[in-house]
DOMI-528873 format. One record per residue (C-alpha): x, y, z. Coordinates in Angstrom, 1 decimal, padded with zeros to 4 digits, always signed. Example, Ala and Ser with C-alpha at 12.3 -4.5 7.8 and 13.67 -1.06 7.14 Angstrom:
// residues 2
      X      Y      Z
 +012.3 -004.5 +007.8
 +013.7 -001.1 +007.1
END
This chain:
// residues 458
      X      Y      Z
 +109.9 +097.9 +092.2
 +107.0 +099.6 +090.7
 +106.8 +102.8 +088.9
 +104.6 +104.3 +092.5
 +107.6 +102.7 +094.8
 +110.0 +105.0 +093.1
 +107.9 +108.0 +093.1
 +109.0 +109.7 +096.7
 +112.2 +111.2 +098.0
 +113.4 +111.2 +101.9
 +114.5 +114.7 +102.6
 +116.2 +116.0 +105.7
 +113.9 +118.6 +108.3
 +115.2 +121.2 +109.9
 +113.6 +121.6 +113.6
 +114.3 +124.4 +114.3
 +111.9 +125.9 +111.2
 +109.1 +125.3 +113.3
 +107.6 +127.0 +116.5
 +107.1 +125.1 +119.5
 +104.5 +122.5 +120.0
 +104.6 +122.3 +116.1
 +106.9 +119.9 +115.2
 +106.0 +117.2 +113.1
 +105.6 +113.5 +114.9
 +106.7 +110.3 +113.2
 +103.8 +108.2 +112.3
 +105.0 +105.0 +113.1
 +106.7 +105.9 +116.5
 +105.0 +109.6 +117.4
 +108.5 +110.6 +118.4
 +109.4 +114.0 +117.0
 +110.2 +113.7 +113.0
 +113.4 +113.9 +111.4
 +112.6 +113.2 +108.0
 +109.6 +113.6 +105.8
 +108.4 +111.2 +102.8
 +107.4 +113.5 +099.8
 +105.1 +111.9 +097.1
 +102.9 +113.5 +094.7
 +100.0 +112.6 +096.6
 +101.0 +113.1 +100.4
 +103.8 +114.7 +102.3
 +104.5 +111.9 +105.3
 +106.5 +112.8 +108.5
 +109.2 +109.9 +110.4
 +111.8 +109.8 +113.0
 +114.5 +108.1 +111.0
 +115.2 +107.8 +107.3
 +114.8 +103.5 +108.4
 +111.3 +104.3 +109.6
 +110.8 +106.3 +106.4
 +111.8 +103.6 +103.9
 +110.1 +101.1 +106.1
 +106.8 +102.9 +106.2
 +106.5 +103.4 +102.4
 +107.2 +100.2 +100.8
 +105.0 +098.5 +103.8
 +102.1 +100.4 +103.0
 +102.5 +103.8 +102.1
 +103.0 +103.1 +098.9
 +099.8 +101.6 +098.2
 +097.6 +104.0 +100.4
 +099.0 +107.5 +099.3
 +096.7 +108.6 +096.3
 +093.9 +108.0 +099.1
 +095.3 +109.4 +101.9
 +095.9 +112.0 +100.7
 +092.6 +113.4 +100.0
 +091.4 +112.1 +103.5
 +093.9 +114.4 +105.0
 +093.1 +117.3 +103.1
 +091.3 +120.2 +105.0
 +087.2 +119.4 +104.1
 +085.6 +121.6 +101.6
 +083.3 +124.3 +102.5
 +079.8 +122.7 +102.0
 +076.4 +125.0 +102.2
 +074.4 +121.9 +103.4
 +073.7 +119.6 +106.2
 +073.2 +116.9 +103.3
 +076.3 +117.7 +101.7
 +078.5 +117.5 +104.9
 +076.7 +114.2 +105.8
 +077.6 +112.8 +102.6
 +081.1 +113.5 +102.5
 +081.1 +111.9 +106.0
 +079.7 +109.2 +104.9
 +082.2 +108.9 +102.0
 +085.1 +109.4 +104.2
 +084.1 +106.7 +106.5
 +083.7 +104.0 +103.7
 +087.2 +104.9 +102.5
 +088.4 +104.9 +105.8
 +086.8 +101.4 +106.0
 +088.2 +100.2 +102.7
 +092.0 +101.2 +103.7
 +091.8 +099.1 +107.0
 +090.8 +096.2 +104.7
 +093.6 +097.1 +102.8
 +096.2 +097.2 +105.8
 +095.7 +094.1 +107.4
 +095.4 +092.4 +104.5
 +099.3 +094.1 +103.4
 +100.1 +093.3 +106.9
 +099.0 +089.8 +107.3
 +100.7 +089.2 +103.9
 +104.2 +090.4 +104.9
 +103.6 +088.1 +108.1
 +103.0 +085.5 +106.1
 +106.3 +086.4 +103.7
 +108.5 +086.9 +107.2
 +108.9 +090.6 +106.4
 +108.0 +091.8 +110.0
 +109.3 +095.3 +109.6
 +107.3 +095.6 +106.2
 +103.8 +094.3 +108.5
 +104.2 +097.1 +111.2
 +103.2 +099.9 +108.7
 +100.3 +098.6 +107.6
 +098.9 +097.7 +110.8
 +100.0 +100.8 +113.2
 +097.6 +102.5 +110.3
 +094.8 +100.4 +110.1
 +094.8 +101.2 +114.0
 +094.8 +104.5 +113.5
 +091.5 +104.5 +111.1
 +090.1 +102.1 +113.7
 +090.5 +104.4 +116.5
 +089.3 +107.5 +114.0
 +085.5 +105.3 +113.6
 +085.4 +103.2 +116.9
 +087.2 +105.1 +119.2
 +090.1 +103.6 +121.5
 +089.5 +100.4 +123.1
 +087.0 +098.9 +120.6
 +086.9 +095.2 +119.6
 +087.5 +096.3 +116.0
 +091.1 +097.1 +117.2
 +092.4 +093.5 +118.5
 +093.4 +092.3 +114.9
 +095.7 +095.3 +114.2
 +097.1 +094.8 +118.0
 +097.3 +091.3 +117.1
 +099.3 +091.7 +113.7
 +101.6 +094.3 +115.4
 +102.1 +091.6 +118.2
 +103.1 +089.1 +116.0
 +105.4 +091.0 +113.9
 +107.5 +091.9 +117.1
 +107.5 +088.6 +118.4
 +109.1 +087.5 +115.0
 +111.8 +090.3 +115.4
 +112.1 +089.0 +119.0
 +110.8 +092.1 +120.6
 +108.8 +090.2 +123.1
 +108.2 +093.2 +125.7
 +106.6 +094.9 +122.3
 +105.0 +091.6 +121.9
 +103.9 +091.5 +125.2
 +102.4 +095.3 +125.2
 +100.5 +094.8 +122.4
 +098.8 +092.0 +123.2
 +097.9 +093.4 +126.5
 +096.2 +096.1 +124.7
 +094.3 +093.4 +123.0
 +093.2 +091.9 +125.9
 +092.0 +094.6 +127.3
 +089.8 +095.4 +124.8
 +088.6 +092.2 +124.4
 +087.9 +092.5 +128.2
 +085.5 +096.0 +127.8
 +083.1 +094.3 +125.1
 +082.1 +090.8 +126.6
 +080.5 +090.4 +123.0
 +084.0 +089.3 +121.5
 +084.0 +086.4 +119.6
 +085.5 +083.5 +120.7
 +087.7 +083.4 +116.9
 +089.2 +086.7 +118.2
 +089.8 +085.7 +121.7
 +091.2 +082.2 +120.2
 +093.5 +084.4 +118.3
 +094.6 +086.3 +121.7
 +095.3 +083.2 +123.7
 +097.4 +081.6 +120.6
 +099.3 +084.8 +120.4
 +100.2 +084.7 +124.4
 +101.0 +081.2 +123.6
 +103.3 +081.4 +121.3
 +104.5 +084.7 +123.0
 +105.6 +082.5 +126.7
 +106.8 +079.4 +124.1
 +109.3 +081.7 +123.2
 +110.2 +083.2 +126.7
 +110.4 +079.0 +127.7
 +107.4 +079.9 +130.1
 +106.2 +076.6 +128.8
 +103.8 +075.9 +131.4
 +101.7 +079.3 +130.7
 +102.2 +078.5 +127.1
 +100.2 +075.4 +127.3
 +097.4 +077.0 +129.8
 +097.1 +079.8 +127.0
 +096.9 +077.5 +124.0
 +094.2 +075.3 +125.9
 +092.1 +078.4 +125.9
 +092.8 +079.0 +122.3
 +091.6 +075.1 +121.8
 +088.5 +075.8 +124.1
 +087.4 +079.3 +122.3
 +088.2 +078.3 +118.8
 +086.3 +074.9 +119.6
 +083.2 +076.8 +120.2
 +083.4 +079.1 +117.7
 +084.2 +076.7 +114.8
 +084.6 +073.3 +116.6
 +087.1 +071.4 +117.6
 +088.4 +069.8 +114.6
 +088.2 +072.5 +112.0
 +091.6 +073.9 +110.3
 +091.4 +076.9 +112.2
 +091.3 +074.5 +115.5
 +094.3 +073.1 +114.2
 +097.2 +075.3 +115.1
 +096.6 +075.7 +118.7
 +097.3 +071.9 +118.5
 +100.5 +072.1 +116.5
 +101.7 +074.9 +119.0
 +101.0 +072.6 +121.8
 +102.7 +069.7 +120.5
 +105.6 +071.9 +119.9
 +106.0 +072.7 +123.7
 +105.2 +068.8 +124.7
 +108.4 +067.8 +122.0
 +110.5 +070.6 +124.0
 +109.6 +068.8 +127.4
 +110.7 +065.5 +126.1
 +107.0 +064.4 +126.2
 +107.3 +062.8 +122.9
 +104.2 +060.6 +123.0
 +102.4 +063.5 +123.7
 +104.1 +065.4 +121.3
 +103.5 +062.6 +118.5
 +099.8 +062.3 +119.2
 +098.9 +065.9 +118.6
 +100.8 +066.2 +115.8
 +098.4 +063.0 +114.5
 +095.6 +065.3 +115.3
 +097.1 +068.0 +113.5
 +097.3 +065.9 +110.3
 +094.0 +064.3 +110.4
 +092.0 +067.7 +110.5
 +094.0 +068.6 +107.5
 +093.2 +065.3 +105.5
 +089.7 +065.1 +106.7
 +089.7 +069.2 +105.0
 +091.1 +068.1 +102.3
 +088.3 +065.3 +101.5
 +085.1 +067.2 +102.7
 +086.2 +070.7 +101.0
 +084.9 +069.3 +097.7
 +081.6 +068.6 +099.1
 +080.7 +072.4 +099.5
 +082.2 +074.9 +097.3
 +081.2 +077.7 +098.9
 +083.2 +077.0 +101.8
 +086.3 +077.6 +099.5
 +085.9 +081.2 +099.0
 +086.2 +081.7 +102.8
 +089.7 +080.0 +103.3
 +092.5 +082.7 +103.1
 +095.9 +081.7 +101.3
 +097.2 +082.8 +104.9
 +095.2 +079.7 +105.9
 +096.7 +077.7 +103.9
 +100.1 +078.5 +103.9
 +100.2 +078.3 +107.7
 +098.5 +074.6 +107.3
 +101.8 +073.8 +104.8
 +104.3 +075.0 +107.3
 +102.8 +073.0 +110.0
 +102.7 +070.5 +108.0
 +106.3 +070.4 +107.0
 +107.2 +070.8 +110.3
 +105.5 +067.8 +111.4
 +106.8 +065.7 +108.6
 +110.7 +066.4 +109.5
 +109.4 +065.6 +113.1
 +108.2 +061.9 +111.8
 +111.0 +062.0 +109.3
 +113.5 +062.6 +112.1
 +111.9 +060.2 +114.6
 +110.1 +057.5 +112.6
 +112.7 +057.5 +109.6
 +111.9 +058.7 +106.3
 +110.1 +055.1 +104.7
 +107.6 +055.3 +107.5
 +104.3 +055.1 +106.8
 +103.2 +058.0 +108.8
 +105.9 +060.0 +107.4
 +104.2 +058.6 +103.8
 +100.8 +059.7 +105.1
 +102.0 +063.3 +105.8
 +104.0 +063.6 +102.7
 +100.9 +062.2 +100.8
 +098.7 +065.3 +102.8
 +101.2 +068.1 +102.2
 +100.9 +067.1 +098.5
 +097.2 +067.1 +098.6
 +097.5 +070.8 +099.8
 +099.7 +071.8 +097.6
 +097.7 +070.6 +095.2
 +094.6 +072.4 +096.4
 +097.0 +075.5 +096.1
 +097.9 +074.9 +092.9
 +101.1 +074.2 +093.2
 +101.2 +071.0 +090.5
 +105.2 +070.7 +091.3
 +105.5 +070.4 +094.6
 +102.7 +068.3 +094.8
 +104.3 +066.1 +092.5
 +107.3 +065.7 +094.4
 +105.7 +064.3 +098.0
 +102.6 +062.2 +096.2
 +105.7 +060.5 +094.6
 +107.5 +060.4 +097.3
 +104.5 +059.0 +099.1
 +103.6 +056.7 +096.5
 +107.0 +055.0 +097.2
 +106.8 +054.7 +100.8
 +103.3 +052.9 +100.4
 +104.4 +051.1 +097.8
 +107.3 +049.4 +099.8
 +105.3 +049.6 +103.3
 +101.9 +048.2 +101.8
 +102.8 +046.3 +098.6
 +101.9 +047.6 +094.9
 +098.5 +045.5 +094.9
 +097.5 +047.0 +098.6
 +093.9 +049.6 +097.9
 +095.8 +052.1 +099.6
 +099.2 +052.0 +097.1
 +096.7 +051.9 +093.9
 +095.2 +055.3 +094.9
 +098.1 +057.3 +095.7
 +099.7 +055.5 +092.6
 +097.2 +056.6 +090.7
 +096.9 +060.0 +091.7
 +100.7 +060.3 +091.5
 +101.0 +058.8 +088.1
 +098.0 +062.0 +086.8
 +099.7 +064.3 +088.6
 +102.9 +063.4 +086.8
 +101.3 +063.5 +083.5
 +099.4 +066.7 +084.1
 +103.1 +068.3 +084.8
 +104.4 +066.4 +081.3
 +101.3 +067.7 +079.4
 +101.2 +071.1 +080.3
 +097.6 +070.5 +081.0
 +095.3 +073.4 +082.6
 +093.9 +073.2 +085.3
 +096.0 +071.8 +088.2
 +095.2 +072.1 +092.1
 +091.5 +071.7 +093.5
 +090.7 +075.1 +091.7
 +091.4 +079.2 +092.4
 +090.2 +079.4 +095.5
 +090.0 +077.6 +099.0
 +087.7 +076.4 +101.2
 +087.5 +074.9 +104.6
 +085.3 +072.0 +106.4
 +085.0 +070.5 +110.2
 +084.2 +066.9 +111.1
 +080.9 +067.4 +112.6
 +082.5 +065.6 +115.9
 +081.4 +066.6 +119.0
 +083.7 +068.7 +120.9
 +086.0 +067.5 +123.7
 +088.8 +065.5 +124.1
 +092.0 +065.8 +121.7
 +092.4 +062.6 +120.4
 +093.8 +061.1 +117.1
 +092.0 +058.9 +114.8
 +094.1 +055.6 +113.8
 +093.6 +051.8 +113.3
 +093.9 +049.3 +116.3
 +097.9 +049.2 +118.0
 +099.8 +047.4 +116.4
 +098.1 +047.3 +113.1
 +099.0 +049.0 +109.5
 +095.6 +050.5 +108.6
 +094.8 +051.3 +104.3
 +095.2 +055.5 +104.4
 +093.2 +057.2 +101.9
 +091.0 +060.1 +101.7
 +086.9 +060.8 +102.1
 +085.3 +061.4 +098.3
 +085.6 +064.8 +097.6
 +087.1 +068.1 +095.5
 +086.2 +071.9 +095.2
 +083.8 +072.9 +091.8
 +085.4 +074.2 +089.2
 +088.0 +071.8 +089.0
 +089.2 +071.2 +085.8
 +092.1 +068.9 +085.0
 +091.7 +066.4 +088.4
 +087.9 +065.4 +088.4
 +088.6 +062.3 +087.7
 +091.3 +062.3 +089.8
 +089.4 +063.0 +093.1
 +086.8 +060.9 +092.4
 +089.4 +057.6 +092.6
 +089.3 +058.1 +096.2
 +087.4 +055.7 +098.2
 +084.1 +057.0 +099.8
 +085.2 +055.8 +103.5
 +088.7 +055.0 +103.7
 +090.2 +054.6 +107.1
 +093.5 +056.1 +108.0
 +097.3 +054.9 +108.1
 +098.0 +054.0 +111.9
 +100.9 +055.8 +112.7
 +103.3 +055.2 +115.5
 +102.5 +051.8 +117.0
 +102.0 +051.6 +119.8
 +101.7 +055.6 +120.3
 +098.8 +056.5 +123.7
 +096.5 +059.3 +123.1
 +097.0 +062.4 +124.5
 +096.8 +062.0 +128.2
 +093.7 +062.7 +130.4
 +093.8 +065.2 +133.5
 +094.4 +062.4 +135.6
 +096.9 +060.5 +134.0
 +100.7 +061.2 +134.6
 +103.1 +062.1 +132.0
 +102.0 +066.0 +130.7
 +099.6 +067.2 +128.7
 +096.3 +068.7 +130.0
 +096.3 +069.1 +133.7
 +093.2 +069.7 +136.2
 +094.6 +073.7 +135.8
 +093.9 +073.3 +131.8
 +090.2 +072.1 +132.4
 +088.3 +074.8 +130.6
 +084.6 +076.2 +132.0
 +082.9 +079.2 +130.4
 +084.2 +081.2 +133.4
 +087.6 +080.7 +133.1
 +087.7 +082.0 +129.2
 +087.9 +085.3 +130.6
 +091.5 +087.0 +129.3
 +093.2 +088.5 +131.4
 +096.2 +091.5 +131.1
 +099.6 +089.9 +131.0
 +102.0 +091.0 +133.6
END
């Protein structure tokens, strides 16, 4: 715990000190206060010593020398020009603490700290609502963050409130992008897939697919999830072939990434480790689905294990890359024969890997930073790219790296400029068309412009 962490005390209020109407509220709840937070800085006000302690080491801790000042009483100016500077000075603070929040709030997401997120968002919303006003768009990504951290402490009405209030804002400014509104449908997705309203799961994630399609396409990383989540709800319904095939989606947007990233490095600095880290979980998760299905020696539980260490490497993480490309190495070299194309390179970039880890070498990963890419297909269709039935198919990887890689160069440049991928499960059908039997999208799922529209959830 830092030296600021440790520099507040929780003391006890006594109500009845102050005169009617004013009590203090708690700032996380706006129940009536209990408690205060005192810090050099700022004097904070909460219902319960639990909201208290919650409330500082969430985000308090980090925004008090600031907020302070922006809660203290304005100075007396003599000018127009002074007052509008101070304004002006307030606002950009303002604008750099909601930065600040989310960014707090999307990391304790990220960590599984839900508690810890709520802080940080509730006060980003508050600064939101002090520039825009209630009801702007600028306040569905705290509604979102505070959605998501009550669905991960199971407080789905909470859940299911907040993301109401999202949609509703989304619904008075018809400019909304179609990221943020991709963002909303995931969120109700993921919010019904938990309440095993599976069928309005799936209508809500094929909106997310729809919107995110147009606003990045429909095989871009950011595309990705709202696949994973729907393959999730076909493996609960038994629909495994479904199930399967979206997963193989899944984990060809994430090796095609991993191949075209190098090709433009500017697209690195846009890709948050949030990103990332949610593209390794779904991952993982797929791999134990192959794993448990498929067996471990399969080759598309290889290919998988070969594309979670490529990510890993990309974050940097030299170790646990070197524990799948090996382990992927292995499968290929038993499924595909040492002298196969396809063994050579993941051999080879196992064996570097291995001896950047026994060096000590710099470097390591596919630099600081990441980066994302799309396919340049057309949208449409959900559909995953493999070799005819039947048929074991060389996996590799397109040519390609991010700049400023040091150590693995010469590493990335082994692979292959056009390599085709592993076929997977085989015979596996692709994801079934509105008119076919068996799940998947229906005639209901179809998506037109006019049915993007969000709507307030009961």
């Amino acid at each position: 715990m830092s030296n600021q962490e440790m520099e507040y005390r929780i003391e006890s209020l006594n109500t009845l000190s102050f005169s009617k109407g004013d009590a203090p509220k708690c700032e996380l709840t706006g129940f009536p206060a209990t408690c205060k937070v005192v810090s050099p800085d700022i004097v904070l006000f909460y219902a319960t010593r639990e909201h208290a302690e919650q409330a500082w080491h969430g985000i308090m801790h980090k925004i008090a020398p600031i907020l302070g000042p922006l809660r203290s009483g304005a100075m007396v100016v003599g000018s127009q020009e002074d007052r509008a500077k101070r304004e002006y000075t307030v606002n950009m603070s303002k604008r750099a603490l909601i930065d600040l929040c989310q960014q707090e709030a999307s990391k304790m997401l990220i960590n599984g700290q839900y508690s810890l997120a709520m802080p940080g968002a509730i006060q980003a919303l508050a600064f939101l609502k002090d520039i825009f006003g209630d009801g702007s768009v600028e306040s569905v990504p705290p509604y979102l963050l505070l959605a998501e951290a009550n669905l991960g402490l199971e407080k789905f009405q909470q859940c299911e409130e907040f993301l109401s209030l999202a949609n509703w804002s989304v619904l008075k400014n018809p400019s909304c992008s179609n990221a943020l509104k991709s963002q909303l449908h995931r969120n109700f997705g993921k919010l019904y897939t938990a309440q095993d309203k599976l069928e309005e799961a799936l209508k809500e994630l094929a909106k997310d697919i729809y919107h995110s399609s147009l606003e990045v396409g429909p095989e871009h990383v950011d595309t990705s999830g709202g696949y994973f989540h729907m393959a999730n709800i076909f493996y609960i319904q038994n629909k495994v072939d479904n199930a399967l095939a979206f997963y193989d989606k899944v984990v060809d947007i994430w090796y095609k990434f991993l191949g075209l990233v190098r090709n433009n490095a500017e697209l690195a600095e846009t890709f948050s480790e949030s990103q990332l880290r949610e593209g390794i979980e779904m991952l993982e998760k797929i791999m134990q689905t192959r794993v448990k299905l498929l067996g471990d020696a399969h080759i598309a539980t290889g290919e998988v294990k070969y594309t979670v260490g490529l990510l890993y490497l990309f974050l940097g993480d030299k170790d646990k890359a070197n524990e799948y490309v090996q382990t992927a190495a292995a499968i290929y070299k038993d499924k595909l024969g040492e002298n196969h194309s396809s063994t050579q390179d993941v051999m080879s970039i196992a064996e570097t890997v291995k001896n950047e880890i026994a060096t000590g070498r710099s470097g390591g990963g596919f630099g600081g930073s990441a980066g994302m890419a799309t396919t340049g297909a057309s949208a449409g269709g959900v559909t995953a790219a493999r070799g005819s039935a039947g048929g074991t198919v060389p996996i590799g990887i397109h040519s390609g790296g991010v700049e400023g890689m040091k150590g693995f160069d010469q590493l990335m440049n082994q692979f292959p400029e056009d390599m085709p991928r592993a076929a997977t499960q085989s015979p596996i059908p692709l994801p079934p068309s509105s008119r076919q039997s068996g799940g998947g999208f229906d005639d209901s799922m179809r998506m037109t412009p006019s049915d993007s529209r969000g709507r307030v959830a009961g």
